[in-house]
N, C-alpha and C positions, 0 to 999 in steps of 0.2 A: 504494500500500500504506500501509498505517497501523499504529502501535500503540498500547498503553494503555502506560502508562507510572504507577509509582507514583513517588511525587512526595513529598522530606522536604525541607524547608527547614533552614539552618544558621541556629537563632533561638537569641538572647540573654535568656536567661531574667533578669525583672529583677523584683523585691519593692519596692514603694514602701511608706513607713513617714510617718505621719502627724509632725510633728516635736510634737505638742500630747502624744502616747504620752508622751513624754522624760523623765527627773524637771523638776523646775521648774528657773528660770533662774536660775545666779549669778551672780557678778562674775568667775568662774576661766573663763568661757567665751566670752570673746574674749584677746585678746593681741599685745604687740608695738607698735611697730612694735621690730626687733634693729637693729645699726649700719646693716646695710646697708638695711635698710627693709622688710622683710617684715613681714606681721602676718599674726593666725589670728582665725578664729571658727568656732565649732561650730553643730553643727544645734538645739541649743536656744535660740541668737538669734533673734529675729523677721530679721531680714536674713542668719541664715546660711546654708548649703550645707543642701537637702532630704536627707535617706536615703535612698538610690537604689539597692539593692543591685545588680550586674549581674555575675551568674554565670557564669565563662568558662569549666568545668573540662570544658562542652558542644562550646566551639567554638576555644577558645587552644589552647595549645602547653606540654604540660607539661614541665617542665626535668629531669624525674627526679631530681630533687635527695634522693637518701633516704641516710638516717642523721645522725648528729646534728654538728654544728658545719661543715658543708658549704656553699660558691660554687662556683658555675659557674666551669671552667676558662677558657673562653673567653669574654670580652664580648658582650654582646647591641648589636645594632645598634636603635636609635631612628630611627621612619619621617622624623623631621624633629633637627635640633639645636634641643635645650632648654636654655632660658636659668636659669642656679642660679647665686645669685651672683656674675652679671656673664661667668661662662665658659658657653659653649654645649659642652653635653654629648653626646655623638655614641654613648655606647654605655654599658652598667653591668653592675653584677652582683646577683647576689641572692642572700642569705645565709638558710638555716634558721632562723636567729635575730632573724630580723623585721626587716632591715632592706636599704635599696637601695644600693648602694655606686655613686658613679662614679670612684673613682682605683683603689684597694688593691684588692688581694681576701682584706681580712682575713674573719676566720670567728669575731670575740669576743663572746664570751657572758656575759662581764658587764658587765651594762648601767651606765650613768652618766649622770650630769647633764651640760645642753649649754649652750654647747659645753665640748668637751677636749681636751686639746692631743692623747692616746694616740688612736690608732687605734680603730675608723674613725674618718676624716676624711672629708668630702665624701658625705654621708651622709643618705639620708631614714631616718628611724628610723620605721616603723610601728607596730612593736611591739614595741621591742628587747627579748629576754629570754634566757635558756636556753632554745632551743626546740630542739623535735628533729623529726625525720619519719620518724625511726627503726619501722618496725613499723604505722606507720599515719601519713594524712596525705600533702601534696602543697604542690607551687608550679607553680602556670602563670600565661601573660603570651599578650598578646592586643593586636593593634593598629584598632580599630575603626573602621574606614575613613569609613564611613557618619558616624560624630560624630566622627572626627575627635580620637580619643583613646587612650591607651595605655595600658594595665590591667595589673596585677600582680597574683595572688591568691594568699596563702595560704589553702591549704584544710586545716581542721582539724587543725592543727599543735598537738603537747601540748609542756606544760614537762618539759625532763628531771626525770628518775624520778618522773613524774606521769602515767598511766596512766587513758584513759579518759575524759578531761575534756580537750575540742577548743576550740580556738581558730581563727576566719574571721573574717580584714579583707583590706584589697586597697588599693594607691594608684592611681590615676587620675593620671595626667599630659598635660597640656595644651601647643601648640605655644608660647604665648605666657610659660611658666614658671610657672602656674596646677599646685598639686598640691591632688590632695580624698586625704584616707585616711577607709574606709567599716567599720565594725566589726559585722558582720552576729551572730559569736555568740561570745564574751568570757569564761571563769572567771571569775566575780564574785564567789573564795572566796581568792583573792590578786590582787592589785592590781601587784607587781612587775613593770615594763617601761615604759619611756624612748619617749615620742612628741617625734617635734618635727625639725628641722632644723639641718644643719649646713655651713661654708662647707669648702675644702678645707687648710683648715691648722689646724683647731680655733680657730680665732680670734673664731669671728661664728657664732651660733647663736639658734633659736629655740624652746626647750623648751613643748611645752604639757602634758608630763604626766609624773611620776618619783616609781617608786614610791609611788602612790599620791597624790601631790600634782599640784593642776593640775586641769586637764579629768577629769571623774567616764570612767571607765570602765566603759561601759554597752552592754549590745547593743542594734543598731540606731541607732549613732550617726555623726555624720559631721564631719569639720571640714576647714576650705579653709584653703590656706596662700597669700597674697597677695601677688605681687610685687611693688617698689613704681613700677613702671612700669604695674600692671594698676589703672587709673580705674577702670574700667567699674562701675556698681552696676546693671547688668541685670543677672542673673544666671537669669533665668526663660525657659523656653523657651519658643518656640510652643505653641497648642491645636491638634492635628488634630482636626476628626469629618468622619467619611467612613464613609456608608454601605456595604457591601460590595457586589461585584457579585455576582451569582446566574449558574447554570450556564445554559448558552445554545445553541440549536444553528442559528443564526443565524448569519450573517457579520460582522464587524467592518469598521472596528475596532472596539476596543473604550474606551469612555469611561471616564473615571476621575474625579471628581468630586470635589473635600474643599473643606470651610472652614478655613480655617487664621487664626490670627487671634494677636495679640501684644498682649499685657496694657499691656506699656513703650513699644511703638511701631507700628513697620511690620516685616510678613515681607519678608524678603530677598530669598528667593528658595525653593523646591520643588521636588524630585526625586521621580519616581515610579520604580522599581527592578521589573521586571518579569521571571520565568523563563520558560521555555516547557519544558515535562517533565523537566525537572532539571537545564536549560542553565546556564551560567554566567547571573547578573543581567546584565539590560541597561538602563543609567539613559534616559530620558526627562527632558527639563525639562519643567515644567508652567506655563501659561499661567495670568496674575495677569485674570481675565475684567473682574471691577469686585467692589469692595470687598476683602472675603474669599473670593470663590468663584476658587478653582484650578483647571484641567483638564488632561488630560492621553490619549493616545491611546493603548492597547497594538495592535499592527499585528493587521491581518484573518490568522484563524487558519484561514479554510475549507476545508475537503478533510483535514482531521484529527482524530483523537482527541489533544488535547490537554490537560493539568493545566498551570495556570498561577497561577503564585504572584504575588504584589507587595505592595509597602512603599512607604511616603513615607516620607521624609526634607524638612524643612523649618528654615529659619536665619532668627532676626529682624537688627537691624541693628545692634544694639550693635554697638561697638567688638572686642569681643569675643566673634564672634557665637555663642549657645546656639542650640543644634540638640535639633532635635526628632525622635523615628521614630517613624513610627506602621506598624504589621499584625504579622503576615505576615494575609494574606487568601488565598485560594486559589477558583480556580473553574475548572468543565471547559466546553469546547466540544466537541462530540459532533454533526459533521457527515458525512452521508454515509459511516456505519459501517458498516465490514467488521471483522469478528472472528475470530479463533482463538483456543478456549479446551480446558481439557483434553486436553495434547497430550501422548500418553503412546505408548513402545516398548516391544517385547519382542523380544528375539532368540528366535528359536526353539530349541528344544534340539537339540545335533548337530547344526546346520545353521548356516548365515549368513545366514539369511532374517530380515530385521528388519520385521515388523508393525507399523504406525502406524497414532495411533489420534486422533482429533482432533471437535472440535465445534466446529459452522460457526455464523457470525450476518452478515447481511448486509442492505443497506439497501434494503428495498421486498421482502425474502426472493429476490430474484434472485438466479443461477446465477452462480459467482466464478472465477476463476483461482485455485488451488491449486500454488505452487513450494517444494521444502524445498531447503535447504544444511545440508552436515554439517559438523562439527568434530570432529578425531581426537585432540584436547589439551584436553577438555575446557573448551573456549568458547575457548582463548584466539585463535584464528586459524579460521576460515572459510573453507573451499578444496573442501571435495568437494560434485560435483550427482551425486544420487544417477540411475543412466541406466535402468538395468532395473528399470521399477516398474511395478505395474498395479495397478488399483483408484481409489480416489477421489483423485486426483493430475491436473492439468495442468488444460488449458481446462472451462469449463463443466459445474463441480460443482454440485450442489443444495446448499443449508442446510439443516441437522437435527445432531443428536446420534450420536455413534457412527460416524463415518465413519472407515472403514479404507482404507491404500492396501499394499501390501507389496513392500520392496526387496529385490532379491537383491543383497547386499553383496560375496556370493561372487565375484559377476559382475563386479562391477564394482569392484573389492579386491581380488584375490587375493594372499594371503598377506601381508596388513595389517592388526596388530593393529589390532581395532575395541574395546578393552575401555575406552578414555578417549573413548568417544564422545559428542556430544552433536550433534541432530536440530534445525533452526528452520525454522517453516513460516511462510507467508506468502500472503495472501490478498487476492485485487483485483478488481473487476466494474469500472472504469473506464477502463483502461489505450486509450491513444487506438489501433485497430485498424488494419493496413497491410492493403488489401486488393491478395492476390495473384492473375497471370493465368497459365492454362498456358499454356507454350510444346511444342509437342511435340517430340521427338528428326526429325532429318531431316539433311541434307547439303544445303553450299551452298559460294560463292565468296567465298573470303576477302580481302577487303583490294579494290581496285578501280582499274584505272588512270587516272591522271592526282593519285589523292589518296593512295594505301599504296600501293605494291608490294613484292614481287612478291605478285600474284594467285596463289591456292593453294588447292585444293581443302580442307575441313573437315567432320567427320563428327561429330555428337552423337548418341549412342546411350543419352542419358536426357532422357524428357520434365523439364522443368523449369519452376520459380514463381517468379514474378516480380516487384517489386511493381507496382502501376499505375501507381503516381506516386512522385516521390524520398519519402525519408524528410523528414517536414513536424519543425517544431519542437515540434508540440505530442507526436509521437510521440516524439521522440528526449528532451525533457523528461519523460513518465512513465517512460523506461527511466534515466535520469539518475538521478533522484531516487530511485526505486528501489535503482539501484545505491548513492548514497549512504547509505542507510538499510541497505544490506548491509553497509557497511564497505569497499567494492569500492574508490571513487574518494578522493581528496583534492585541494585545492584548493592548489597551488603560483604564486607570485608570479598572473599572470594566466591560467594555465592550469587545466585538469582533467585532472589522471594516473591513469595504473594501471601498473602492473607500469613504472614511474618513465619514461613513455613522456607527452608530452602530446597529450590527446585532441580537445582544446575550448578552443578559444579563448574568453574571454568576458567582457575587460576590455582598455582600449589609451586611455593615455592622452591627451586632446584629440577621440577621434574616438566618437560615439557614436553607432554603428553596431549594435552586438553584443546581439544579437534576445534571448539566452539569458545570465540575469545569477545572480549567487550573493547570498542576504541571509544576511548573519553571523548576524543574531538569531534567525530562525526555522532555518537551517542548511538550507536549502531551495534550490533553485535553482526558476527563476520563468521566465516573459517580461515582454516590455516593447519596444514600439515603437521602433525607433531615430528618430533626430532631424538625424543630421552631412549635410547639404547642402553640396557641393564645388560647386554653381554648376548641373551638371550631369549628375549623380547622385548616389546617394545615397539610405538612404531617408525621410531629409528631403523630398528633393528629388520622389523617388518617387509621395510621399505626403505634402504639405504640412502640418507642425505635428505628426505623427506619428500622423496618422490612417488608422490601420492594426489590423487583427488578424496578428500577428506569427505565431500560433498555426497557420497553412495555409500559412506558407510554407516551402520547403525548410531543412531544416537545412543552415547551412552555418558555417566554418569549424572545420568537420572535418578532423582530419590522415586519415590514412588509418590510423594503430592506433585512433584515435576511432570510425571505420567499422567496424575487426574487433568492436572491446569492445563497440558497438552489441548485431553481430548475437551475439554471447554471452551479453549482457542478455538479449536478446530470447528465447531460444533457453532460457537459464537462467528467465524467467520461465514460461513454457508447456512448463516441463520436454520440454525435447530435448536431443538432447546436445551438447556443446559441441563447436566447431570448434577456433578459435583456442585459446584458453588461453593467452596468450603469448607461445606455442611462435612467436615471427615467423622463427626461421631454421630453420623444420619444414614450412614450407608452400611449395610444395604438398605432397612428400615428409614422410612417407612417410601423411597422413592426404591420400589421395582426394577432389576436392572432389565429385568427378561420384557417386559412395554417400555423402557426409555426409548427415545428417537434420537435421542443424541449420541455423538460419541461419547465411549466409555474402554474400560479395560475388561476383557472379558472375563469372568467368573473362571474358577479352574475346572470347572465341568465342563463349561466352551471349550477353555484350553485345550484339553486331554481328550476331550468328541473330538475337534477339528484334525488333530495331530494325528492319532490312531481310524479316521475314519476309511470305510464305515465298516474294516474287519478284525479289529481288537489289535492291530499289528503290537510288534514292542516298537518298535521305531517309527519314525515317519514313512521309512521309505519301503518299510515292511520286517524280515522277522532279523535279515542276516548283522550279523555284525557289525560297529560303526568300522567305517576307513576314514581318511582323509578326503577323499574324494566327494565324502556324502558329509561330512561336517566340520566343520573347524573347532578342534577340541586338542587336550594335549594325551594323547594316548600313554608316550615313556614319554620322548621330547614332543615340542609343541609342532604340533600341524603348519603354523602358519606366524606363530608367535605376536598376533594381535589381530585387532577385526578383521573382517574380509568384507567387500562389498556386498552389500545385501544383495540376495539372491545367485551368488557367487558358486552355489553347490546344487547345481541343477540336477543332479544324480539321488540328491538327499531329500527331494521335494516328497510332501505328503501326497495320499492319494487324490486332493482338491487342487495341487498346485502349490499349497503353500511352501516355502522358502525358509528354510532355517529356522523348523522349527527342534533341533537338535544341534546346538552350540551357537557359536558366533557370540552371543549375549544372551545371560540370563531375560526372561519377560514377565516382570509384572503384572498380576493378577488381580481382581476386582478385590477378593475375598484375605480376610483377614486369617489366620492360620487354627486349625483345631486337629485333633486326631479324631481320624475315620473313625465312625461305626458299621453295622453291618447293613442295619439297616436302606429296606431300598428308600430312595430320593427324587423327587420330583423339583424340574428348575431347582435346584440346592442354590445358595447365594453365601454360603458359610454363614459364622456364628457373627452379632450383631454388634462387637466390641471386640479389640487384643489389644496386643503388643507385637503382634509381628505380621508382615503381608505375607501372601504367598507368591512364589520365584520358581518359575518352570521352565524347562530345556537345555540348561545347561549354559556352559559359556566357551569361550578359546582357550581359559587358564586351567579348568577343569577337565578331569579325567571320563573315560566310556560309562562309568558306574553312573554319572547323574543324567545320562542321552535318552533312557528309555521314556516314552511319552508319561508312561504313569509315574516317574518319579517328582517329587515333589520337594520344592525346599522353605525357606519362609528365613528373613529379615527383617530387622527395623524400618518401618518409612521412611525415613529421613536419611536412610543411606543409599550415598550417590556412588557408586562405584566403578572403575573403567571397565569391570562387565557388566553391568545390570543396564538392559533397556527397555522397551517394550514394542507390543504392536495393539493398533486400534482395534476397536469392537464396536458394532452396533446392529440394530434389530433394522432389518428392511422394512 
């Protein structure tokens, strides 16, 4: 399944200002060095700070700071300790009246010449004045991870009983003790307000502007306050050019490409930052190829409608290195599309009958799987399949416009307000297909001596479906991802859970084995070849350097709730109704498996009918002896020394066709574990409570003694193992 996904980037809007605009240059625009060694110079030096406006009020953290003479009650924490005269400052405040405190949390609004001994002390003055935000106006702060810097804005802050007439600057602070204040838009009709720096006792200051004297006060200006531990005279960033990528429906990955290139030296280093339909970024480092050309790979997006965003970020080598960002960029991959679009309900009047209505698109115009989930809270939780529907709903719908299917809510709800409902469909022509075999209803001898006893007569009075072969990985991976893309599953330490049960095993560290893996980036679960060779199995060992299609072989390290949530996937996808649901201490009571319509795991009286049908044989394939040829089992040494592709032992097949039903992977069974009686059995469903499932056919690690159809074995649920898998069941 797919979707489209709109797609908004969190971008820092920035104004670059040529510093040549400026008035012309004076003598009042550098300064310092103060006691302790700080000096300033402004954007109208040829070596000073560019005008860089960058607007946070899009993506920081506004303080609410409104009305007039106001700090923040609490201290703001700083991503790193900043060095201010000699003390590293771990946290501050910020005052309406323009300026940054890091001791006091005074709130004085008349300004003065610096330093002073009165309050504040310890102190960036940006624009100290009477300021208010009384009525209009804001302050927010912003930690920009990307460069590496720390942002303060006042936005449009007026002078008390001045009405109308806004004031924008902001200071920039840097990990190294580097502060820029940036003056985007100034009253140029009073000059009253205190720039400049101060230590924490009034004792050491660096004034660059008081009331009116000093640095001109002008919009679009900037000035750097310099520690006197900061050498460095790079102060120029990187050049990105980087042509954009273009929308693609092609496979990846996908290339990234820039020149990057540094005026003063050598680039550092480059980060390319990429989303995938409005996932958190994910960095990439990018490769220095030769000279200036960088590269960099965004992972293969195939089998998706995806938006994807990306940024560079690049540092030259100064001492203090300036960083460069270049995008946001955005492009789509639009592979092997399925769509649902115009997907609209109506309840009926006086009735519970909810009409849907929906428009198909699909790739090569083939026929799709159609499944919906409802919401009774209005999106925030996903729990109901709608069961009594008919119409354009379940396997192999055509594409067109106006397709209707209608539920009876009544039926399937009764007496459950529907008024916070909300309907989501989903649509799929790929999903890897389990082909099922009947079995017809009959009586036979259960259990067999020398292997189960006691012998007992059993009656099935429903034909039944089976699958042909275990469930393969490639199959158990489209219902996976699926379910993830429902909100169904989540990903706990090395597991896959639902209803906080784990289903899948799919990480174990040192041993790399596990067929079915999770990528954090795309949020996807995948395959992949295992590699762990023990000497003597393994499917290293199996298939030397991992040369394998993972994709046909049985699923395994399945617990046994991983097998139920399967067949409810599966059931949920081809809209049927669901079995399981959770409900593990309900089954078999008081839900029937022998009338479910849904997929299910078949009972071991299905098991054991299917496998021996329909002349009590001991094996699948009839009376003689296992070989290798008829199953994958370890007889001395191993047959094959790990899975085999399902359906791999055409020699071993039952008398229906079926496929390995004597080794390859143990298969879970509906029924929880009891010792036989003699007694005869009719649809038997085992006892209504344990501690352990039942586990029939043997495995590749296991020896001829567990192959014969009547032998029986029984494990914990919750155990995932690299033999245990299953195959589906259901009543025609």
């Amino acid at each position: 399944m797919k979707f489209w996904y709109g797609m908004c980037l969190t971008a820092i809007v920035v104004h670059i200002s040529n510093a040549a605009n400026l008035n012309s240059r004076s003598n009042r625009s550098v300064g310092g060095p103060d006691a302790f060694g700080y000096s300033w110079i402004d954007s109208s030096e040829e070596n000073g700070p560019i005008f860089n406006w960058i607007d946070i009020t899009t993506v920081g953290t506004n303080m609410n700071l409104s009305g007039d003479d106001v700090t923040n009650s609490s201290p703001i924490n700083l991503p790193w300790p900043f060095p201010f005269y000699g003390i590293d400052k771990m946290n501050f405040r910020v005052c309406t009246n323009g300026f940054i405190n890091f001791g006091s949390s005074s709130v004085a609004y008349g300004n003065t010449t610096l330093p002073a001994s009165g309050l504040p002390n310890d102190q960036i003055a940006v624009f100290w004045d009477d300021l208010t935000t009384s009525g209009h106006g804001s302050i927010w702060y912003y930690y920009d991870v990307y460069m590496n810097r720390f942002i303060i804005e006042w936005f449009e802050v007026q002078r008390y009983g001045q009405q109308y007439v806004y004031n924008t600057f902001e200071a920039i602070l840097y990990p190294n003790g580097r502060i820029v204040l940036q003056y985007l838009s100034i009253d140029s009709t009073n000059y009253s307000a205190t720039i400049g720096i101060e230590d924490n006792n009034g004792a050491i200051g660096l004034q660059t502007h008081f009331n009116g004297a000093g640095m001109p006060i002008t919009n679009s200006r900037a000035v750097r306050y310099i520690p006197p531990n900061d050498l460095d005279t790079d102060f120029a960033p990187p050049v990105i050019n980087h042509i954009p990528l273009a929308n693609t429906d092609i496979n990846g990955p996908y290339t990234v490409s820039a020149n990057i290139a540094d005026e003063n030296g050598n680039v550092s280093w480059a980060i390319l930052y990429y989303s995938v339909d409005g996932n958190p970024f994910i960095p990439v480092e990018m490769e220095n190829q030769m000279e200036h050309s960088w590269t960099a790979d965004i992972p293969d997006q195939a089998g998706l409608i995806s938006t994807i965003e990306y940024f560079i970020v690049a540092a030259d080598d100064a001492d203090m290195p300036n960083r460069a960002i270049c995008g946001a960029w955005t492009f789509n991959v639009v592979i092997d599309e399925e769509r649902i679009t115009n997907v609209n309900a109506v309840q009926r009047l006086s009735t519970r009958l909810i009409d849907v209505g929906y428009d198909l698109w699909t790739n090569n115009d083939l026929n799709a799987t159609i499944s919906a989930i409802c919401s009774l809270d209005n999106g925030i939780s996903w729990t109901i399949i709608p069961q009594t529907v008919s119409g354009a709903i379940g396997q192999n719908i055509a594409p067109g416009v106006g397709r209707t299917f209608t539920w009876d809510a009544g039926e399937d709800l009764p007496n459950v307000n529907i008024s916070a409902m909300k309907i989501r469909l989903t649509a799929c022509q790929n999903w890897a297909t389990q082909e099922m075999v009947l079995i017809p209803a009959g009586q036979f001898v259960m259990g067999q001596a020398g292997v189960t006893t006691p012998e007992h007569s059993a009656t099935l009075t429903h034909n039944l479906l089976l699958g042909r072969t275990e469930v393969t990985n490639a199959q158990f991976l489209d219902a996976l991802n699926w379910a993830k893309e429902q909100g169904l599953v989540s990903i706990v330490g090395d597991y896959v859970q639902q209803y906080g049960m784990n289903l899948l095993r799919i990480n174990e560290s040192g041993l790399d084995y596990y067929e079915i893996r999770f990528n954090t980036g795309t949020q996807m679960f995948y395959l992949q070849p295992g590699t762990y060779d023990a000497g003597s199995w393994g499917p290293g060992h199996a298939y030397p350097g991992g040369s394998y299609d993972p994709a046909d072989q049985p699923a395994k390290f399945v617990s046994w709730y991983g097998a139920a949530c399967y067949c409810d996937w599966r059931s949920q996808m081809e809209n049927l109704p669901l079995y399981y649901q959770g409900q593990w201490g309900q089954i078999p009571n008081p839900r029937n498996p022998y009338v479910a319509a849904g997929y299910r795991l078949p009972t071991e009286a299905e098991w054991e009918f299917a496998a021996q049908y329909d002349d009590e044989r001991s094996y699948p394939w009839g009376p003689t002896t296992p070989s290798c040829t008829q199953a994958n089992y370890r007889p001395s040494g191993y047959c094959f020394g790990w899975t085999s592709p399902a359906g791999a032992h055409p020699a071993g097949a039952s008398g229906q066709g079926l496929q390995d039903m004597a080794g390859n992977v143990w298969e879970w069974c509906n029924d929880w574990y009891a010792v036989y009686t003699s007694s005869p059995v009719t649809d038997p469903q085992g006892p209504s409570t344990g501690s352990y499932r039942v586990l029939r056919g043997g495995c590749w690690y296991d020896g001829a003694t567990y192959l014969p159809c009547a032998y029986r074995y029984y494990f914990m649920p919750s155990t995932a193992s690299r033999g245990y898998g299953f195959r589906l069941c259901r009543i025609p």
